[in-house]
Wavefront OBJ file of the C-alpha trace (Angstrom):
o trace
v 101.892 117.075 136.122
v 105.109 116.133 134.960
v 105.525 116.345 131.536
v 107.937 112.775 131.294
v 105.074 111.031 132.957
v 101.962 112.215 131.425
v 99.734 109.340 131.215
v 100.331 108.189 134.863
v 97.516 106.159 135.577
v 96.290 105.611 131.728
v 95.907 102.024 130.238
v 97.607 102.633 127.029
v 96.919 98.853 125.109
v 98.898 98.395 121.773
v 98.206 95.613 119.096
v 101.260 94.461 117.585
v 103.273 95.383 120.621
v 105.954 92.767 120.829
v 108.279 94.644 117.958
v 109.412 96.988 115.882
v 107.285 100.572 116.418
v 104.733 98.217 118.562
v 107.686 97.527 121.232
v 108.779 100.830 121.280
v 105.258 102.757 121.594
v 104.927 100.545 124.172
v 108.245 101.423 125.917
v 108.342 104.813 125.153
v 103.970 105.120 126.933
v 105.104 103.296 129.860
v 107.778 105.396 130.171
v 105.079 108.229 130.512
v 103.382 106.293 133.546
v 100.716 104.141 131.634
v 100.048 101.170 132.469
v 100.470 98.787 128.930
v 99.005 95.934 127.554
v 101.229 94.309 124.634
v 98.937 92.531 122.014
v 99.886 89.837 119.255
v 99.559 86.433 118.051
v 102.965 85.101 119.277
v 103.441 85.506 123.381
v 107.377 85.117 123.427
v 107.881 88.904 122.278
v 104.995 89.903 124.014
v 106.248 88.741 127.246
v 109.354 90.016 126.482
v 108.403 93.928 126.303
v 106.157 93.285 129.829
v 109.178 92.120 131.429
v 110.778 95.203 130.572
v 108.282 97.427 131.809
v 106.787 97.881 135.211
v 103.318 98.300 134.834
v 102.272 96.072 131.798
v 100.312 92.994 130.441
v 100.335 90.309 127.844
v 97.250 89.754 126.396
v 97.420 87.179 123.069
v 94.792 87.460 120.398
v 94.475 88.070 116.639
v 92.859 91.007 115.871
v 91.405 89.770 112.675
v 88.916 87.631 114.804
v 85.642 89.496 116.248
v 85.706 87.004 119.025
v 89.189 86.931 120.275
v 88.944 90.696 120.149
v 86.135 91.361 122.339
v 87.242 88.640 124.719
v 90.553 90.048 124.650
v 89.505 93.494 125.462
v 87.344 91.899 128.138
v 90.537 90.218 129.866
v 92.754 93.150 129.479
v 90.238 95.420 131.294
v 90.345 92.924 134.126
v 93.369 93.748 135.299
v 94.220 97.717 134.033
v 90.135 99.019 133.705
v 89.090 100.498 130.563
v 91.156 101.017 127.798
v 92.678 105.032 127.446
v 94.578 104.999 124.595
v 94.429 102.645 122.248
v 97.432 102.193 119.740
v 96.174 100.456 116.395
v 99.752 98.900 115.745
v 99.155 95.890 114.142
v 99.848 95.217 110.436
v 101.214 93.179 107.628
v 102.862 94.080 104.222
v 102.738 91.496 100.850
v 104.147 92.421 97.229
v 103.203 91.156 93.897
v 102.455 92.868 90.832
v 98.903 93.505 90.719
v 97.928 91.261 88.091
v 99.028 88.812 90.277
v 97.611 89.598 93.363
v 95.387 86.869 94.822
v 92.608 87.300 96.593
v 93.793 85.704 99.418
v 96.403 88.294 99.464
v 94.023 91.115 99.462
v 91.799 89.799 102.043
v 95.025 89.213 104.013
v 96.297 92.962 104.122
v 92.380 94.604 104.338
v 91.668 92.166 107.380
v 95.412 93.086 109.425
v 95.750 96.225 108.614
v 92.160 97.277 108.472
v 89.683 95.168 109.375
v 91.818 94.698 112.750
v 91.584 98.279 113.397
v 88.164 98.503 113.078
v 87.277 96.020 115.359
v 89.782 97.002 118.244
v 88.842 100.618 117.868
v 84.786 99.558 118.074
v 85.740 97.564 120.939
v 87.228 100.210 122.971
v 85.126 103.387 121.808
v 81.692 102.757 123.800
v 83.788 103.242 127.437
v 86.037 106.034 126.152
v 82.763 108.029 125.286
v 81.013 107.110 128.332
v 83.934 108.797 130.184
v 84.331 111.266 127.642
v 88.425 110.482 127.693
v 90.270 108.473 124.761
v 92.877 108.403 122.691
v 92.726 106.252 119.255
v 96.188 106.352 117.076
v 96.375 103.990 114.225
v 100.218 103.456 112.889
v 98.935 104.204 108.880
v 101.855 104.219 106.989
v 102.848 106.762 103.942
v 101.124 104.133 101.928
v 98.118 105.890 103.438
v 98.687 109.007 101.836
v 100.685 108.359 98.580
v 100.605 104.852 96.307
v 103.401 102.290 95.944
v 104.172 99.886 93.176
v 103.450 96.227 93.916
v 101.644 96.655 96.908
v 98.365 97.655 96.111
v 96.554 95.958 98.551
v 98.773 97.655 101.301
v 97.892 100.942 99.621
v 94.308 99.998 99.718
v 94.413 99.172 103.449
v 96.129 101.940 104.384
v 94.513 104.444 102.774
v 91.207 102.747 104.222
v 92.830 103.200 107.950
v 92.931 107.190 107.144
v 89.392 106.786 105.753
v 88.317 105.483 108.895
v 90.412 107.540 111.204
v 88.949 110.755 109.659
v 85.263 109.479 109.369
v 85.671 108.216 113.044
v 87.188 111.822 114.163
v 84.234 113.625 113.130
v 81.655 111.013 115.034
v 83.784 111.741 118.546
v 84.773 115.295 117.952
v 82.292 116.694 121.150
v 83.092 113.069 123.281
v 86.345 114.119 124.716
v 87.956 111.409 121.986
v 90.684 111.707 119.750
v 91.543 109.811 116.458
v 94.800 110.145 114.600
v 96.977 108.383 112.474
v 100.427 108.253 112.666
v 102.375 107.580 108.511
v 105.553 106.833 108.626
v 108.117 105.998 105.590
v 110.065 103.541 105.474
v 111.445 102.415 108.956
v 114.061 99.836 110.580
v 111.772 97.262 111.327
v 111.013 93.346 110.214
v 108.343 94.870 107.596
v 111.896 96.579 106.319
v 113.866 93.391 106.056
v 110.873 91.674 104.368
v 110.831 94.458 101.689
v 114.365 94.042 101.181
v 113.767 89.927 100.785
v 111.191 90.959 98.037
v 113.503 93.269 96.189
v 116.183 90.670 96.060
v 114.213 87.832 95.579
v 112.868 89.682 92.535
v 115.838 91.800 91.399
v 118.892 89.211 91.919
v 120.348 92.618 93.721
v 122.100 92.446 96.899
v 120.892 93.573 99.883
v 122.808 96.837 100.231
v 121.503 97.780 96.740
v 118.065 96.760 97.722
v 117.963 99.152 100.993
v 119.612 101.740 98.702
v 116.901 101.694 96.803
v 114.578 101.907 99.361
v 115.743 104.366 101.504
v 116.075 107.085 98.239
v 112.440 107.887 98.954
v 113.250 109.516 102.004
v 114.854 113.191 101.242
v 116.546 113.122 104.699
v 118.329 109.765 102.556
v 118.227 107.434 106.082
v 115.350 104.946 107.653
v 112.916 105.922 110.092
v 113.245 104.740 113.691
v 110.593 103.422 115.534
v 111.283 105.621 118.547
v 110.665 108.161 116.058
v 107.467 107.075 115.899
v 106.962 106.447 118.988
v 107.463 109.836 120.258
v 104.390 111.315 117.812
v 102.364 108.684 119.422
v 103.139 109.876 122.888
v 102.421 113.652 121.809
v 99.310 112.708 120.270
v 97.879 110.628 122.992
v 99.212 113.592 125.903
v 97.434 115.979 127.453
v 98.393 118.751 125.230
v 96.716 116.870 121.993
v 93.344 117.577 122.521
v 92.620 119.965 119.566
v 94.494 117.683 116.816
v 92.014 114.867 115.780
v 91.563 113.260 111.970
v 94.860 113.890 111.340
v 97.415 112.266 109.586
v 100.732 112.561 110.815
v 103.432 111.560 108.391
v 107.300 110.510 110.179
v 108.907 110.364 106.596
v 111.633 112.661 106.714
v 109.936 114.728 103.917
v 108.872 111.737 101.770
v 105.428 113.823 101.807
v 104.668 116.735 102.467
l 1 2 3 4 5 6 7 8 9 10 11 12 13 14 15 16 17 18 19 20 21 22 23 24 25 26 27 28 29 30 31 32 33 34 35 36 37 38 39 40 41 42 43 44 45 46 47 48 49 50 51 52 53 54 55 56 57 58 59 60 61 62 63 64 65 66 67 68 69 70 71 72 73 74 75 76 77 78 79 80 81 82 83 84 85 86 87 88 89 90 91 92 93 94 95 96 97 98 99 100 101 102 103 104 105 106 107 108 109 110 111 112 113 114 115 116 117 118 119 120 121 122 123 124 125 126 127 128 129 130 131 132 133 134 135 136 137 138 139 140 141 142 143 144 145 146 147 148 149 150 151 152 153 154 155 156 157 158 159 160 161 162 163 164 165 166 167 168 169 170 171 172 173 174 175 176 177 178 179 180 181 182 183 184 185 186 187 188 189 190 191 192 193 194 195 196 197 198 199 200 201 202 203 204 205 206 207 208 209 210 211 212 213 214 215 216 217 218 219 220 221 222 223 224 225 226 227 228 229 230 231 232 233 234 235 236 237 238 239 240 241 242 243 244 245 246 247 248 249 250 251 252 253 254 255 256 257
């Protein structure tokens, strides 16, 4: 098989697909010869990755929702057959100190960042073990592995994604499934440029200063790149993966070793 096209044949589906890592998981899978489905709230950058691929799909829902997720899953099938490799993309990122988190707020990050990739991932799991072949990635973040000021109900998500990932792992481990999750730091994407908003809004800073601040973190001193992350995806979902499961992968440029 050649190794730049992989997954030929696979139906790769990725929530939160129409930017940022999302987009470019998606480009860099179809790239490999799977066939994509995009998934996301808003259409217009959904249909705007499928047009730039040639095997791929558009499939609206909110992940949050049991319902829309299981008739989602039901209408991307249609078209591409049972989900491969699923790509838990999908997430959301609110600051406040914690005394002044609302509850709103924390039921906002658990259900986006969590309780979205529970329900996707419980979705797709029943064919992947009947065929015993599946790939399950969930796009963590180092707030998975380390905590953050201000954004403890990120932290609290995340770090429930790697609780799930690894509990999951261990269920699947003799199915012919995978589950990973892919951490990265800090990376140039529109969860970056809200950050930055926060830090200025907060700060009076500028917005140099802010991503200075930001980007200390990292020891390599620079952003992450969402092709960056896209490429551990690819690995982990290939044919050459099969032994690393429960994992967490940080792309952090030695924020955490």
């Amino acid at each position: 098989m050649n190794e730049t096209h992989h997954l030929d044949g696979a139906h790769a589906l990725i929530t939160g697909g129409g930017t940022g890592i999302g987009a470019a998981i998606a480009t860099r899978l179809g790239g490999a010869g799977a066939r994509i489905t995009v998934v996301g709230r808003r259409p217009e950058p959904l249909e705007e990755i499928v047009d730039r691929l040639s095997a791929a799909q558009a499939v609206p829902f909110d992940v949050t929702e049991e319902a829309a997720v299981e008739a989602g899953i039901s209408a991307s099938t249609e078209r591409f057959g049972p989900v491969d490799v699923l790509v838990n993309n999908a997430g959301a990122a609110e600051s406040a100190p914690f005394d002044r988190t609302t509850l709103a707020t924390w039921r906002r990050m658990l259900e986006v960042n969590l309780t979205g990739a529970f329900l996707l991932s419980r979705a797709v799991l029943p064919a992947m073990v009947d065929r015993r072949r599946g790939r399950i990635v969930s796009i963590a973040s180092t707030a998975a592995l380390k905590g953050y000021a201000y954004v403890a109900a990120y932290c609290a998500a995340k770090h429930g994604v790697l609780g799930m990932t690894r509990s999951l792992a261990l269920e699947v481990a003799q199915k012919g499934v995978t589950v990973n999750a892919v951490c990265p730091g800090y990376s140039e994407t529109e969860l970056l440029a809200g950050s930055v908003a926060n830090i200025t809004a907060r700060t009076g800073i500028g917005e140099d200063e802010a991503r200075a601040r930001l980007v200390r973190s990292n020891p390599q001193g620079r952003f992450v790149s969402p092709e960056e992350v896209a490429e551990t995806t690819a690995w982990l979902v290939g044919p050459n993966a099969g032994a690393i499961t429960g994992q967490a992968i940080a792309v952090a440029g030695g924020e955490v070793m």
